[in-house]
Structure formats: structure tokens, C-alpha cells
N, C-alpha and C positions, 0 to 999 in steps of 0.2 A: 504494500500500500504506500510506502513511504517514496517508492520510485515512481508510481503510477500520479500519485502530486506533482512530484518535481517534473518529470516528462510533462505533464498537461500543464502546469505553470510554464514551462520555460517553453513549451510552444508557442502557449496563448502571449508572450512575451512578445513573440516574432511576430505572429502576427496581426495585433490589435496594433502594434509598433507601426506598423509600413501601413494602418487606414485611420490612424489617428494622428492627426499631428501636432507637434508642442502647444500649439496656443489654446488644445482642448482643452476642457475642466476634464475629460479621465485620461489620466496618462497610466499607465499598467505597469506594474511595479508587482505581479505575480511571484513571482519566482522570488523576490524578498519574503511576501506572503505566508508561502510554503516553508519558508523555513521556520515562521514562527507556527504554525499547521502542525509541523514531522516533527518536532521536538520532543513531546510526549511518548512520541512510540519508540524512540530511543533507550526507555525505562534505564533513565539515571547514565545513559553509559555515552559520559560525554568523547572522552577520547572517541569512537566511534562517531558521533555527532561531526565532531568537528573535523575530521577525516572527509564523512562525505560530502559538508558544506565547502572544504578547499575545494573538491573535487566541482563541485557545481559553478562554485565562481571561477575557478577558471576555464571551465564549457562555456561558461556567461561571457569571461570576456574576449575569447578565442571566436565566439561566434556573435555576437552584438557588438562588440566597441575594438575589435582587430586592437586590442592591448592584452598587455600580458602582467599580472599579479597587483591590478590597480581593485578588477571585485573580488578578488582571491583575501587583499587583505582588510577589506568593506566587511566582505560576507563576514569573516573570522571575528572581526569585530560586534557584529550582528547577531553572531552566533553566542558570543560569552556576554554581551545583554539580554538577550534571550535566554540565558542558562541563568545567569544572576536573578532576572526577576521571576522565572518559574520560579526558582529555589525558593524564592521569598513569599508570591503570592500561590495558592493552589488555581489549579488546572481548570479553567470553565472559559466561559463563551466571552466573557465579561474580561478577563485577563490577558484575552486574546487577541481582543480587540484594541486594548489599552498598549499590550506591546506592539502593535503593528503599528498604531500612531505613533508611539515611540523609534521606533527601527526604519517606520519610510523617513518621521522628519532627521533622523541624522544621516541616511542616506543621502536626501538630498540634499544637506548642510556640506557635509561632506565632500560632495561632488562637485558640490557649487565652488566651495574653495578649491578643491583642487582647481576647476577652469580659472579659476582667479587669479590666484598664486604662477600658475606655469604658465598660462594660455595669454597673461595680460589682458589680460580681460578688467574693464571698472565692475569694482562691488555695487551692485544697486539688491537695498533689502527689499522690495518689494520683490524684483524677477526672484528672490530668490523666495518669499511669502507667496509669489504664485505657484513655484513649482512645488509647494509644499501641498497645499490645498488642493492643486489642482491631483496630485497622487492621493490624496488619501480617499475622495468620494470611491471612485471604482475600485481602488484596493480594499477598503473597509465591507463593501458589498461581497466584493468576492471573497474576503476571510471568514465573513458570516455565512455564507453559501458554503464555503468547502469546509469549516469547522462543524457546521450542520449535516453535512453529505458523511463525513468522516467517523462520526460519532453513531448517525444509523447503521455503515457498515461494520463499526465496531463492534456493539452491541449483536449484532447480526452474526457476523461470523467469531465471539466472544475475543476479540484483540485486547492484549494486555496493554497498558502505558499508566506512566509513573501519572501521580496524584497533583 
């Protein structure tokens, strides 16, 4: 189940990418999503977690951004605020939500500086409060959507994952 996310996030990446374009309010940040999705069925075994999150960020950026270890060390970061705040809050729909607002806005914090810092690029806070908001409406649908889909088939086919 945990690869059946990531495959269908890191698709839906590519292609809502190439029919959506920046100045939309949903920009698709899925495959961030998934990661805060798969972490419970890890059951506690972060070493493992964070293995397959390198592995995903660097698919992410071998095939979306032609760089090499800029989501590799995003994701990794995303991955141990994501481990830190499970540890601290339990597992529900509601904590799920809370980390995904948390993990898109330093994604795109993060991104932003980086184009800033290397690219010469002026800091304007606003582009960068758009590109905030403008990822979290469809990313927060779609966390609710697959933390819902996820939870049916758990209970269905009796899947284990940490509390």
C-alpha cells in the first residue's frame, strides 16, 4: 500500500503539473502529501522511512526538476518533521492535516529561498504567500481523500500502523 501512494502521488505530480499552471490556486504538491499518508504504516521503523523517502526524492528530482539531491534533502527534512510531530501528536485525520500545512509551507519556504539565494532572484513575500496558499487548497483535499481511502482499506484488509 505504501508504494501504491507514492506511485499514484508522484504521477498525479506529472500530470496535474503540465494542465495546471503556476498562477493557479491548486498547485499539486502530492507526492509531499504521501509522505505524511505512508508514515504510519512504517510502524515506528524510521530508519526504513527514511531510506524510502531518499529514494522518492531523488525519482522527484531526476524526473520533475532535472537536479540532483536539492528534494532528496527537502524530502529528508520533511521526513524527521513528520517523525517528530507523529511522535508527539497520535495518528488521526486531524494531525494529518495539521502536518501537511506544516511540510507544504516549508517546502515552499524553502524552495523559495533557495531561487532567491542562487537564482538572484528579489524576495517578494507575497509570491512567496501565494505559492503557499495557492498549494495547500488541493493538497489538503487530497490528504483528506487518501487518509480516508487509506484507512477503509486498512481496516478492510486488517493493516497494522503505529498509533
Amino acid at each position: 500500500m505504501i508504494v501504491f501512494i507514492s506511485m499514484i502521488s508522484f504521477l498525479l505530480d506529472g500530470i496535474l503539473s503540465k494542465y495546471i499552471l503556476p498562477p493557479s490556486l491548486f498547485l499539486p504538491l502530492f507526492t509531499i502529501v504521501s509522505l505524511v499518508i505512508i508514515y504510519p504504516y512504517f510502524n515506528n521503523n524510521d530508519f526504513r522511512y527514511f531510506k524510502y523517502i531518499a529514494i522518492v526524492g531523488l525519482l522527484y528530482d531526476i524526473t520533475y526538476l532535472n537536479t540532483l539531491f536539492f528534494n532528496f534533502f527537502i524530502f529528508m527534512i520533511i521526513g524527521f518533521i513528520v517523525g517528530v510531530i507523529s511522535y508527539l501528536l497520535s495518528n488521526n485525520l486531524y494531525t494529518s492535516i495539521l502536518i501537511t500545512i506544516i511540510v507544504i509551507t516549508i517546502y515552499r519556504i524553502v524552495t523559495y529561498l533557495f531561487v532567491v539565494i542562487f537564482k538572484n532572484y528579489s524576495f517578494n513575500f507575497y509570491e512567496l504567500l501565494e505559492s503557499i496558499y495557492s498549494s495547500l487548497i488541493l493538497n489538503l483535499i487530497y490528504c483528506i481523500l487518501v487518509y480516508i481511502l487509506t484507512e477503509i482499506y486498512r481496516k478492510k484488509h486488517k493493516i497494522l500502523r503505529s498509533k
